[in-house]
C-alpha positions in Angstrom: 7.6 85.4 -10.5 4.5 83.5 -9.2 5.0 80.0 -8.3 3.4 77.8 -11.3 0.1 75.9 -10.2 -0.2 71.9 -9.7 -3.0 71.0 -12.3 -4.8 68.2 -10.2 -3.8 64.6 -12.4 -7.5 62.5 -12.3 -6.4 59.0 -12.2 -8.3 56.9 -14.6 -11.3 55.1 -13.0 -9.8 51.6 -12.5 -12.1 48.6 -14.7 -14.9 47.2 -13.2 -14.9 43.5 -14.0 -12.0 40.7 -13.9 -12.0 38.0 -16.4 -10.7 34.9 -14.0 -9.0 32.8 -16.4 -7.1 29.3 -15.6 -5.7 28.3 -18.7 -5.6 24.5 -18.6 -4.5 21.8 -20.9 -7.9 20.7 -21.7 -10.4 23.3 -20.6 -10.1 26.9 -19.7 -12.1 27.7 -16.8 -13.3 31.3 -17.0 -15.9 34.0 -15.3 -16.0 37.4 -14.7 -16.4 38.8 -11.4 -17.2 43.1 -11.1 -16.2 45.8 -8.1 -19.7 46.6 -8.1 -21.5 44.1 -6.5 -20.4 40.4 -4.5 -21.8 38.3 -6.8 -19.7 36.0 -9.0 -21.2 35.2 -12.0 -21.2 31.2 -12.9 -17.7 30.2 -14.4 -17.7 28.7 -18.0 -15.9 25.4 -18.8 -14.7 25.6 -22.6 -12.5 23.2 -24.8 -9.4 24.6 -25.4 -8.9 22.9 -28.7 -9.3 23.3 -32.4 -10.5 20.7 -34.0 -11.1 19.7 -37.7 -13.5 17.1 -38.7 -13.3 14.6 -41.9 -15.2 17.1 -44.2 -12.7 19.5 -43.0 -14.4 22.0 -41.2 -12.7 23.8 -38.2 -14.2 24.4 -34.9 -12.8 26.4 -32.5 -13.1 26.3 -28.6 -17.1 25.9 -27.8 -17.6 25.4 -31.1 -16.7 21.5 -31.2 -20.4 21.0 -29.3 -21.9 21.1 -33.0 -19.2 18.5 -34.3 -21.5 15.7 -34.9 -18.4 13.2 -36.4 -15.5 12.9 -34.4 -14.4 9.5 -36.3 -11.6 11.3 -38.5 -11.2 14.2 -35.8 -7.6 16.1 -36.0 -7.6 18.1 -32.5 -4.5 21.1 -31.9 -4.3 21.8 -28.1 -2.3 25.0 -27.4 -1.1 24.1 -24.1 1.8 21.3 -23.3 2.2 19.6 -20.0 -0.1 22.9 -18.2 2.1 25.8 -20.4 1.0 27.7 -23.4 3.3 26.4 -26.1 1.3 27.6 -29.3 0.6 31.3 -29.0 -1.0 31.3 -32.7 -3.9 28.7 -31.3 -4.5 30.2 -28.7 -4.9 33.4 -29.9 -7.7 32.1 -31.9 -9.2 30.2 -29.0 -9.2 33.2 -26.4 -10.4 35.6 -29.7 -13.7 33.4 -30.5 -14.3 33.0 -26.6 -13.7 36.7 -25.3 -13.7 39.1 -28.0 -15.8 38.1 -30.8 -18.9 39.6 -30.9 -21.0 36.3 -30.5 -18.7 35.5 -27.9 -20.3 34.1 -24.9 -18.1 36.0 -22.2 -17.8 38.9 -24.4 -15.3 41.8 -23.2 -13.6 44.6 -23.7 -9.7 43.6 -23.0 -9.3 47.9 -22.4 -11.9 48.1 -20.0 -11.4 44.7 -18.2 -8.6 43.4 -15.7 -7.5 40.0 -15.8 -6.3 37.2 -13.4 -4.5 34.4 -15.1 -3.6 31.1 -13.2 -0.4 29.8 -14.2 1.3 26.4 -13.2 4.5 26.6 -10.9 7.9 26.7 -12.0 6.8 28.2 -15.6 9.8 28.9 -17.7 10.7 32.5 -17.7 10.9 33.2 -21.5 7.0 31.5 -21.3 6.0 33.8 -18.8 7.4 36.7 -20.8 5.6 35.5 -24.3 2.4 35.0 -22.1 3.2 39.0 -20.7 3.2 40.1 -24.2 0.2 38.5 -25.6 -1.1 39.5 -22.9 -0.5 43.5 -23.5 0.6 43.9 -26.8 -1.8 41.6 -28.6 -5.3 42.1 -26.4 -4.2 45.2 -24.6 -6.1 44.3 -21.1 -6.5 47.2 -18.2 -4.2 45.5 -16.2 -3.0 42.3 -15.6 -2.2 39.7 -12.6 -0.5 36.4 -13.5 -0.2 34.0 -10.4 -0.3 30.4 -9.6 -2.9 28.5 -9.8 -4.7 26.0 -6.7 -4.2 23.2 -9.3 -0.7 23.6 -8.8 -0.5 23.3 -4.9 -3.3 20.2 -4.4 -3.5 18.4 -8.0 -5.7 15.8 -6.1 -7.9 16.7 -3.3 -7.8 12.5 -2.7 -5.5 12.9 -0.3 -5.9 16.3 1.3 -9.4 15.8 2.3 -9.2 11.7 3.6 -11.4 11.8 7.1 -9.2 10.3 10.1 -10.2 7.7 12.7 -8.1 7.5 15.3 -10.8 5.9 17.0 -11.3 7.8 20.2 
């Protein structure tokens, strides 16, 4: 009896850009950087709301730039105190920003990694919700969830003071 032959596995070619994504209360901060080359493309800053004006018309992340009446403005912010309490929102939000195709930082979650800056001491049933979304809703390459800078220095005021100890 011959012994059987190892079939050589290929290992799937890993993606080639990261989506950077902090997640804040008020604006997501997001770019993509790719294994190709060094350069980091500009980051975009982009509400991370939905609002609905007096006429009742919705906008959605970006979007709000063409409100022109914010008198009567209801706003819906998916986020509470730095976490992502409202999944539904933003779902919505990270849809019309990533993976529409008139998105503005279009991808494609198969073929893309993505880094995701949470705050400290995140709950661990939060963290598991955001895991989820993260796979079973959007299906991204792979996946790195980490703490954010925010969370170590929340001011630079008094990191960066000069000293004068006059010598």
């Amino acid at each position: 009896m011959a012994p059987a032959k190892k079939s050589k596995s290929r290992q799937p070619t890993p993606p080639s850009r990261t989506l950077v994504l902090d997640n804040g209360a008020y604006t997501i901060k997001a770019g993509f950087v790719t294994a190709d080359s060094d350069v980091v493309d500009k980051p975009r800053l982009i509400p991370n709301c939905i609002s609905r004006d007096r006429s009742g018309k919705t906008y959605v992340a970006s979007e709000i730039s063409q409100c022109a009446d914010f008198s009567e403005a209801v706003f819906r912010r998916p986020v509470e105190r730095g976490f992502i309490v409202n999944w539904e929102a933003q779902k919505e939000i990270w849809e019309r920003e990533f993976f529409d195709d008139k998105a503005p930082l279009r991808c494609d979650p198969a073929e893309t990694c993505l880094l995701l800056a949470e705050p400290s001491n995140s709950l661990p049933i939060l963290q598991t919700n955001c895991d989820q979304m993260v796979f079973e809703e959007f299906g991204f390459a792979s996946y790195y969830r980490g703490l954010g800078t925010g969370s170590f220095f929340p001011s630079f005021s008094y990191v960066l003071l000069p000293l004068d100890q006059g010598l």
